[in-house]
C-alpha positions as CSV (number, residue, x, y, z in Angstrom):
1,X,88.5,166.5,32.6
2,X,86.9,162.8,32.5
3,X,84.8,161.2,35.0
4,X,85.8,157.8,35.9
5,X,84.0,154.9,38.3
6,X,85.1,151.9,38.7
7,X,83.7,148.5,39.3
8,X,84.7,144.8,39.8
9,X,85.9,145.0,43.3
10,X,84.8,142.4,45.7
11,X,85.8,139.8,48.1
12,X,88.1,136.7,46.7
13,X,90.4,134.1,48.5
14,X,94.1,134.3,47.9
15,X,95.2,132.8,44.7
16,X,92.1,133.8,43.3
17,X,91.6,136.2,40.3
18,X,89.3,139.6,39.6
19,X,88.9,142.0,36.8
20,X,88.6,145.7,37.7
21,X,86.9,147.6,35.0
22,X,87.2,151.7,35.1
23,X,84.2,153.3,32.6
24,X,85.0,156.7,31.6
25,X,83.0,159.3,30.3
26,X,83.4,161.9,27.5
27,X,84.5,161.7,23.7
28,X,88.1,162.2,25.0
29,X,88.8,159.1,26.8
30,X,91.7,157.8,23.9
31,X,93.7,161.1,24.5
32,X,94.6,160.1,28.1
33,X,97.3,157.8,29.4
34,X,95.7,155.8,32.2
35,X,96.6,154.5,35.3
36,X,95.4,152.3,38.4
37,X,96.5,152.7,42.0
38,X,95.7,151.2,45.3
39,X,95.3,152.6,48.9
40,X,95.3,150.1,51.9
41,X,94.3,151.5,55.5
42,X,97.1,153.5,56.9
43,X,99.1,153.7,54.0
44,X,99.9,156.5,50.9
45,X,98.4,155.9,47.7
46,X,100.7,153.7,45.4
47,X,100.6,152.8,41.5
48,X,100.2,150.2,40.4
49,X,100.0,150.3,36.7
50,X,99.7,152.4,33.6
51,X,98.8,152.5,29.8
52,X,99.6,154.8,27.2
53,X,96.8,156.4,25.4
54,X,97.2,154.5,22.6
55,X,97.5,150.6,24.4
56,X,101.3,150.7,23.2
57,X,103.3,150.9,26.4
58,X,102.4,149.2,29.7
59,X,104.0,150.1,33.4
60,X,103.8,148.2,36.4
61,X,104.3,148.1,40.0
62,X,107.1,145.2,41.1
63,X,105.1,144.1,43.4
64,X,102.3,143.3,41.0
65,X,104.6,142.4,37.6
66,X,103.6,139.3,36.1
67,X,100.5,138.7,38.3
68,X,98.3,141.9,37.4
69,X,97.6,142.8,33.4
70,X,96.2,146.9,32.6
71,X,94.8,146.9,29.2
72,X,92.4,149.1,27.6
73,X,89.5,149.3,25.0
74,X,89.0,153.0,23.5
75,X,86.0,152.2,21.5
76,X,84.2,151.3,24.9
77,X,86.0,154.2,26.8
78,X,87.2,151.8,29.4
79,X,90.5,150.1,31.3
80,X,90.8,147.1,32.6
81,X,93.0,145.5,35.1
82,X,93.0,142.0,35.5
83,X,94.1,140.7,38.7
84,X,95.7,137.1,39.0
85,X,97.4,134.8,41.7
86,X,96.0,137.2,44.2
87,X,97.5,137.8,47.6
88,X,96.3,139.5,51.1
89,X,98.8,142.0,50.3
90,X,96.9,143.5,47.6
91,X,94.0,144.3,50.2
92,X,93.8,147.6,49.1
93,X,90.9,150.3,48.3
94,X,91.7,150.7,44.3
95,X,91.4,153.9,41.9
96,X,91.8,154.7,38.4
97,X,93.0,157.6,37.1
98,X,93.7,159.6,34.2
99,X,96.2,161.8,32.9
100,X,97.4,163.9,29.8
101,X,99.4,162.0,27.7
102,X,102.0,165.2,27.1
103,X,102.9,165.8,30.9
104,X,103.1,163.7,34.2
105,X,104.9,161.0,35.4
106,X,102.9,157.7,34.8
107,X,104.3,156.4,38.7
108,X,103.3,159.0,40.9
109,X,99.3,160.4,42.2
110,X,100.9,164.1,40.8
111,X,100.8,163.5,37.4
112,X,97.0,162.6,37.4
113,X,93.9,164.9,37.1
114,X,91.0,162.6,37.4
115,X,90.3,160.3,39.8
116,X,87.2,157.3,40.7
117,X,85.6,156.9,43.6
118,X,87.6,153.2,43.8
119,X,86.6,150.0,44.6
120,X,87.5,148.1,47.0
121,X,89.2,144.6,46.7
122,X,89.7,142.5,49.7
123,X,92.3,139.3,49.9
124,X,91.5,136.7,52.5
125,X,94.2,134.1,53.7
């Protein structure tokens, strides 16, 4: 297992850009695809992107494709995702997650073992 946290949430106005940043512990971190997901009050969990172990392959949400960038740096054992052209839609409590890279689909809270604590990241209008 890994232990993740996240950081980089915050407040922003819509339009407006963040960086989440998900530090992960252990000498395993390169071994495991990675993903990010959000959670907004009242709703399921839902991805929103992943990266293969290696940085190769990238997977996104529709909703987020072309606004919202994963990307990953093994020698500092962390993942990024930067957040652009934000909207209040993307109010969401967000999580990043980690999986093995031989089982699990990369869309769905199953296929992940480790979890953060999230972040939150609030849109305002």
């Amino acid at each position: 297992q890994v232990q993740l946290v996240e950081s980089g949430g915050g407040l922003v106005q819509a339009g407006g850009s963040l960086r989440l940043s998900c530090a992960a512990s252990g000498r395993t971190f390169s071994s495991y695809d990675m993903g990010w997901f959000r959670q907004a009050p009242g709703k399921e969990r839902e991805f929103v992107a992943a990266i293969r172990w290696s940085g190769s392959s990238t997977y996104y949400a529709d909703s987020v494709k072309g606004r919202f960038t994963i990307s990953r740096d093994n020698a500092k054992n962390t993942v990024y995702l930067q957040m652009n052209s934000l909207k209040p839609e993307d109010t969401a409590v967000y999580y990043c997650a980690a999986k093995s890279r031989y089982s699990g689909s990369y869309y769905n809270t199953d296929g992940f073992h480790s979890w953060g604590q999230g972040t939150q990241v609030t849109v305002s209008s």
